[in-house]
N, C-alpha and C positions, 0 to 999 in steps of 0.2 A: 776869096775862093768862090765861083761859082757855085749857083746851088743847083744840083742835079734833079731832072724831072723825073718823080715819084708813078709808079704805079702799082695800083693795085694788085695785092699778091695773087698770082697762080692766071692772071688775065694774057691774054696773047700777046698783049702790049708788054708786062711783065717778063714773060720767058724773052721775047724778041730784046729786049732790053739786057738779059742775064747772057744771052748767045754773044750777044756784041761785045760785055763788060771778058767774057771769057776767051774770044778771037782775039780783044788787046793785050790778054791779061800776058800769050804768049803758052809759054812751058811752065806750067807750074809743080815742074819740082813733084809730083805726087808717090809718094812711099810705095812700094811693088806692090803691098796689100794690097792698099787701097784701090789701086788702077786695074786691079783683076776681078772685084766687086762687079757683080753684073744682076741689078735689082731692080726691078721693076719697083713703081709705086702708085699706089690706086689710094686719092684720096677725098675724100665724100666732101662737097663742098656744102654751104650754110642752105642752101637752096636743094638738098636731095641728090645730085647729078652727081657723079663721078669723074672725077680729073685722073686722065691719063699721066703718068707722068715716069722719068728713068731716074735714076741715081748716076749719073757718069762722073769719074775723078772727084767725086763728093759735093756734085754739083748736082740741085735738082733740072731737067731738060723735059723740055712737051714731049708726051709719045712716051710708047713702051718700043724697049728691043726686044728683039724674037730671043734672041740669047739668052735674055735673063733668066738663072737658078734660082731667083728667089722675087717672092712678091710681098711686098707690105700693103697693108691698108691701115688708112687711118683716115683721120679726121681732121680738115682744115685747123684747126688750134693747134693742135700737134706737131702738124706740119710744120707750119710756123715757128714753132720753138725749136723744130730740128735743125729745118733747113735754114732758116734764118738770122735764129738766135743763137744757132749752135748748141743750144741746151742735150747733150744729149743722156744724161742721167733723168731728162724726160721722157726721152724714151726709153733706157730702161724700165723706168717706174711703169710706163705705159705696156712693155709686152710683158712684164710679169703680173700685168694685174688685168689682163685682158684688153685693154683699151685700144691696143697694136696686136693687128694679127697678122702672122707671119706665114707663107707656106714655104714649099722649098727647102732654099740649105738655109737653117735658120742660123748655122756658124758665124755666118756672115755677122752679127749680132758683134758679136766677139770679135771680129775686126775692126768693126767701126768703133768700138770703142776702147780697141786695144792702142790703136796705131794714131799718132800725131801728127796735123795736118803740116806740109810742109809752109814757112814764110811767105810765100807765093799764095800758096792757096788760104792764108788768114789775110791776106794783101785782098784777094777776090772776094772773098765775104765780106768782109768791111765793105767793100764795091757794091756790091749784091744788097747789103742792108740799106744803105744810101740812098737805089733806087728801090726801095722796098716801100710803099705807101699805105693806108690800112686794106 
């Protein structure tokens, strides 16, 4: 098996890399919940700066949408375990202890961690972690 080229999270090479693995990935299946989530995400990189970034079909993408009902902030490690690792009992622990702060419809909360990702979309994350580099 090929070994796929690594890049470093949240870098333009990163998302450019996460768009392409998602235009192959096709239809992925994604729950009605999910696909109506419309979230902005601000997250503070090791360097001070702010990463723009969306939530779309539980995929993190560069850029905010004008539409989004809700914004997160957090913090590059967090990030990582969300979007990455899938951890998301880390982010719980994180908006109830402050560490995630939420504006908007914080409901959303309770969708993400209500609703199961479709096969398709645990197919794209495995993808997504593969090209994931530190």
């Amino acid at each position: 098996m090929a070994t796929m080229n690594q890049h470093a999270f949240l870098t333009d090479e990163w998302f450019a890399a996460v768009k392409e693995l998602v235009t192959a990935a096709g239809n992925l299946e994604v729950p009605p919940a999910l696909a109506a989530l419309s979230v902005n995400v601000v997250i503070e990189m090791p360097d001070g700066t702010e990463k723009p970034a969306a939530l779309v079909d539980m995929v993190l993408r560069s850029g905010h949408l004008r539409s989004a009902a809700t914004t997160m902030y957090l913090e590059t490690p967090l990030a990582r375990k969300l979007f990455i690792d899938g951890d998301n009992m880390a982010g719980l622990f994180a908006f109830m202890s402050g560490d995630m702060r939420v504006e908007g419809d914080v409901s959303m909360m309770g969708v993400i961690q209500g609703e199961a990702p479709s096969p398709k979309m645990r197919a794209l994350a495995e993808k997504i972690r593969e090209v994931t580099g530190p």
